[in-house]
C-alpha positions as semicolon CSV with decimal commas, in nm:
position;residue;x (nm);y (nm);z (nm)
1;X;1,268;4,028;-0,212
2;X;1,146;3,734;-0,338
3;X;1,179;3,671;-0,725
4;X;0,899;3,375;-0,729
5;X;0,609;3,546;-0,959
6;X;0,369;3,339;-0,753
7;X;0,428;3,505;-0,389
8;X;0,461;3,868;-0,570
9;X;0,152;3,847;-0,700
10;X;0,035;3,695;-0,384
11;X;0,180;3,996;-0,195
12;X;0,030;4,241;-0,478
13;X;-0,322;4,075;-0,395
14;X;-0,311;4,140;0,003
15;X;-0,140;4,495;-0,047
16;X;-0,470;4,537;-0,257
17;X;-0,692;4,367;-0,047
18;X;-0,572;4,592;0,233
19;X;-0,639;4,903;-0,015
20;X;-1,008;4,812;-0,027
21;X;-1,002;4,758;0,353
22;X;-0,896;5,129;0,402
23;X;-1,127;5,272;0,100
24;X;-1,427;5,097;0,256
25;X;-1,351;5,248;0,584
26;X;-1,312;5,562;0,405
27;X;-1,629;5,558;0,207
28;X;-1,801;5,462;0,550
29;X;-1,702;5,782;0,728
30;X;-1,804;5,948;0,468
31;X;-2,150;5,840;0,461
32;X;-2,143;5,861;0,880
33;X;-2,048;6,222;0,775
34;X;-2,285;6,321;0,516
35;X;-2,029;6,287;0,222
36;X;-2,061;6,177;-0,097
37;X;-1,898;5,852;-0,166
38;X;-2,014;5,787;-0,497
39;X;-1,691;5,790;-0,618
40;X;-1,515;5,620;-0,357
41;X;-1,785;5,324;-0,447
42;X;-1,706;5,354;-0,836
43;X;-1,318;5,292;-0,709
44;X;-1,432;5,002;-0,470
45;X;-1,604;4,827;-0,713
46;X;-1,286;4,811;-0,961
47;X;-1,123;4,727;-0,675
48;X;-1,301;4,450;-0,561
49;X;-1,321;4,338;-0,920
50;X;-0,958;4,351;-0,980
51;X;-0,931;4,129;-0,617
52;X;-1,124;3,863;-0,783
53;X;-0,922;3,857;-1,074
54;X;-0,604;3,860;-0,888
55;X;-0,693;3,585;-0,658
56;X;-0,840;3,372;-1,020
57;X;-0,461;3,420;-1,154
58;X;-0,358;3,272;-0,790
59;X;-0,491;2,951;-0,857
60;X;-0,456;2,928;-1,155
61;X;-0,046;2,979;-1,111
62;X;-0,051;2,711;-0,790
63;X;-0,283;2,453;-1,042
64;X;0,058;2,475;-1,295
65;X;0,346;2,528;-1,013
66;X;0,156;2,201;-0,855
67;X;0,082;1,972;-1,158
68;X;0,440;2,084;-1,316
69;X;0,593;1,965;-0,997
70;X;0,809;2,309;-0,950
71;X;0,698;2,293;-0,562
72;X;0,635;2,052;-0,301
73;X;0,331;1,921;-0,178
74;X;0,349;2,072;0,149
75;X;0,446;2,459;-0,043
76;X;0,168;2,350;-0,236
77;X;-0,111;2,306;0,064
78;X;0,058;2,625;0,231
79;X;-0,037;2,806;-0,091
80;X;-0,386;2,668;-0,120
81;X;-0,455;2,806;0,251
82;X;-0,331;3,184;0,161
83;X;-0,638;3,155;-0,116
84;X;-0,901;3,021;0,103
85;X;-0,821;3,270;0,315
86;X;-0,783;3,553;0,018
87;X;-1,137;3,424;-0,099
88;X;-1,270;3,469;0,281
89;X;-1,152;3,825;0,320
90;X;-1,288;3,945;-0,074
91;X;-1,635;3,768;0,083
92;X;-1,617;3,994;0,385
93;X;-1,490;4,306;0,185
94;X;-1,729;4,250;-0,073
95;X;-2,038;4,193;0,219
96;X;-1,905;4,548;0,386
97;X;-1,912;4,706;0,073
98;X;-2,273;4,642;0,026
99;X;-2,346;4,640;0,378
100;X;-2,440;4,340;0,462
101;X;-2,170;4,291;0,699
102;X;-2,109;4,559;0,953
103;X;-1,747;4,689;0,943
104;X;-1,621;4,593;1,312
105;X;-1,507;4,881;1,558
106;X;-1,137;4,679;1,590
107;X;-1,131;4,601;1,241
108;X;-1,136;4,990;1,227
109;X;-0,891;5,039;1,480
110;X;-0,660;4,812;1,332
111;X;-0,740;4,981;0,933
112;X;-0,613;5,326;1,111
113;X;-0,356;5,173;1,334
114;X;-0,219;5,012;0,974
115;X;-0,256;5,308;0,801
116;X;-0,038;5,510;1,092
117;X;0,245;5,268;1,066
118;X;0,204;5,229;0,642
119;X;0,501;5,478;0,594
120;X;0,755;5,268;0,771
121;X;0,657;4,953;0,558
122;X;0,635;4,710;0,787
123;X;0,255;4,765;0,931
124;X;0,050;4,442;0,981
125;X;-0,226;4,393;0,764
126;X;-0,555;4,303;0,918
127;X;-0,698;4,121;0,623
128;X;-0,393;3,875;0,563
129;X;-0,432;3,536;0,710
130;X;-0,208;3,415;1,028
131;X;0,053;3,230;0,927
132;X;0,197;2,875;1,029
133;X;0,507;2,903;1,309
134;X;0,708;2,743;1,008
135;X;0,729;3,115;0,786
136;X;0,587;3,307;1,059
137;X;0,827;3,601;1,077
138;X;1,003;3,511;0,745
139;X;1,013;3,723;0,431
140;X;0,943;3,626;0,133
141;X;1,323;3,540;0,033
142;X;1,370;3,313;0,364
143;X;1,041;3,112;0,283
144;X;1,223;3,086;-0,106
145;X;1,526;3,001;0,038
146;X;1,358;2,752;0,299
147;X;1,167;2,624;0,002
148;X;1,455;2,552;-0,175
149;X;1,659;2,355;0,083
150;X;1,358;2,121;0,123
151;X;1,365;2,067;-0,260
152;X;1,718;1,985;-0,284
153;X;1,660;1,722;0,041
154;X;1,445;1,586;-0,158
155;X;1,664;1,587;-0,463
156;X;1,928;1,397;-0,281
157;X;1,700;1,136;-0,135
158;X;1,543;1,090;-0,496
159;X;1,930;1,049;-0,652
160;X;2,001;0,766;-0,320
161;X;1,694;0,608;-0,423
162;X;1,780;0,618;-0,814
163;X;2,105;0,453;-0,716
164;X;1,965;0,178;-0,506
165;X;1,706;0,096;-0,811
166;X;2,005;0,098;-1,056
167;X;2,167;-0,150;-0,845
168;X;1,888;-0,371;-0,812
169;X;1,845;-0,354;-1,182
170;X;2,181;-0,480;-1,224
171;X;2,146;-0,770;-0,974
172;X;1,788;-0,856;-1,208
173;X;2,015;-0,845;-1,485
174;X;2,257;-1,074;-1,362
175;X;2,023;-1,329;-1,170
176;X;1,831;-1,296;-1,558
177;X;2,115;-1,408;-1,763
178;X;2,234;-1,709;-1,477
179;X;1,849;-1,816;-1,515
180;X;1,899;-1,830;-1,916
181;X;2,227;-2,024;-1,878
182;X;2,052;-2,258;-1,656
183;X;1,786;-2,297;-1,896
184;X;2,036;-2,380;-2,146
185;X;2,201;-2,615;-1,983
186;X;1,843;-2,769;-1,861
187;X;1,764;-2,813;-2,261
188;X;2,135;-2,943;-2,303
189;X;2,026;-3,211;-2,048
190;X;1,719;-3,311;-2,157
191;X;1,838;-3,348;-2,529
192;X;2,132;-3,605;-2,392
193;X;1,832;-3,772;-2,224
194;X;1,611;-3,787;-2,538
195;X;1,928;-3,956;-2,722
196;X;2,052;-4,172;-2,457
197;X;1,684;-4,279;-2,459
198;X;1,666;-4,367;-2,820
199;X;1,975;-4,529;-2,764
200;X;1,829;-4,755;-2,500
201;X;1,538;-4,842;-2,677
202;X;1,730;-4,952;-2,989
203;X;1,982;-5,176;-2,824
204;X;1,629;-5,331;-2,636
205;X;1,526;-5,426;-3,007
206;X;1,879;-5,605;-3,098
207;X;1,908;-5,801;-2,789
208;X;1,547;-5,904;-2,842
209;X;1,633;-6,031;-3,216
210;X;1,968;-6,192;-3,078
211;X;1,750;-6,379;-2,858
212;X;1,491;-6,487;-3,110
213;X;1,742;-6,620;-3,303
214;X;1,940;-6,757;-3,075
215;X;1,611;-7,006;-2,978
216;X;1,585;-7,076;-3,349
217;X;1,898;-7,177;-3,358
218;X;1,831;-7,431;-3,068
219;X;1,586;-7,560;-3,204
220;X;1,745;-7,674;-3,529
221;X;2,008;-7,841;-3,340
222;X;1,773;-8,028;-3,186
223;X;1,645;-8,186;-3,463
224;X;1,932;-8,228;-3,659
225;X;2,049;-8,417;-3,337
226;X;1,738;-8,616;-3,310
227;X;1,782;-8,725;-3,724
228;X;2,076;-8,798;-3,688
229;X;2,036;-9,058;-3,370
230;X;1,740;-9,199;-3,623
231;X;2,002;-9,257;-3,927
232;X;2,238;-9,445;-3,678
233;X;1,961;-9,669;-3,541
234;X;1,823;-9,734;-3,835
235;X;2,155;-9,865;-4,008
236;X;2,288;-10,019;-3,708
237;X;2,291;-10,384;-3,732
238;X;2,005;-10,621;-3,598
């Protein structure tokens, strides 16, 4: 037996569902009779009221199971399915109840052939929905069981994938702090180059005042040369 509160209420809903299958068959041979079913209706209708109610708590428990992550997506769309379906057979119990739908001579059959075999607990149940080949023939502690296999698959992929994202975080990491110790060696670089420059530039100036005065220096030369060649003509002896 299955301890998921989900799939025992699920299989509380179609044992019920199959209830008011039987009671409306019931309450229909006893009109066919000349009976009085006004108290088989008075049951039907809390019944059928107690269906809807049952299949509202159904989706309401998949909404949480699904947005809390507790089952997979696919569990999750098997789930949805069962209540369609459970909200397709309360439509047609709910139409044969009031008659607008004509109870079906082999949906009799198979009410009375499901009531025969009811003692031995394992009679099919004409109002539940066919189910896929994965669970068909499954209880509901296999389909658990199956259920939770998937989710630890899953589990282990997500750890393998963890792992691979902690190791690329690690190689960020690392190619991160070689990019800062290239930058700092970049800014190391460019303030040799800024020096260097300034170094350049003031060595320019000297050599262009070494020059300047180097041509003023000529120049004087020159004309202490040329007085002096004027002093010795000038006294030399006509």
């Amino acid at each position: 037996m299955s301890h998921d509160p989900w799939l025992q209420n699920y299989d509380a809903t179609c044992r019920l569902a199959q209830e008011v299958a039987e009671n409306i068959h019931e309450r229909n041979r006893q009109q066919r009779t000349g009976g009085n079913p006004a108290k088989m209706n008075m049951t039907l209708r809390a019944s059928l009221q107690k269906l809807k109610q049952n299949i509202a708590q159904l989706k309401e428990g998949l909404l949480r199971a699904s947005s809390s992550r507790r089952i997979m997506q696919s569990e999750a769309d098997r789930r949805q399915n069962l209540i369609d379906d459970l909200l397709t057979r309360e439509k047609q119990l709910n139409g044969t109840f009031r008659g607008d739908i004509t109870e079906p001579e082999s949906t009799r059959s198979a009410l009375m052939a499901g009531k025969a075999g009811a003692g031995g607990g394992g009679a099919a149940n004409p109002w539940l929905i066919n189910e896929s080949e994965e669970t068909k023939g499954l209880s509901f502690g296999d389909i658990k069981q199956q259920q939770q296999r998937i989710i630890e698959a899953q589990d282990a992929g997500l750890d393998a994938l963890a792992a691979v994202i902690s190791r690329q975080k690690i190689m960020g990491q690392d190619i991160g702090n070689e990019l800062d110790e290239h930058n700092e060696i970049i800014d190391d670089l460019a303030h040799l180059v800024d020096k260097t420059d300034g170094r350049i530039r003031n060595e320019t100036r000297r050599v262009k005042l070494v020059e300047t005065k180097s041509a003023s220096c000529g120049m004087m030369v020159v004309i202490v040369l040329l007085l002096i060649a004027i002093i010795v003509i000038a006294a030399w002896p006509v």
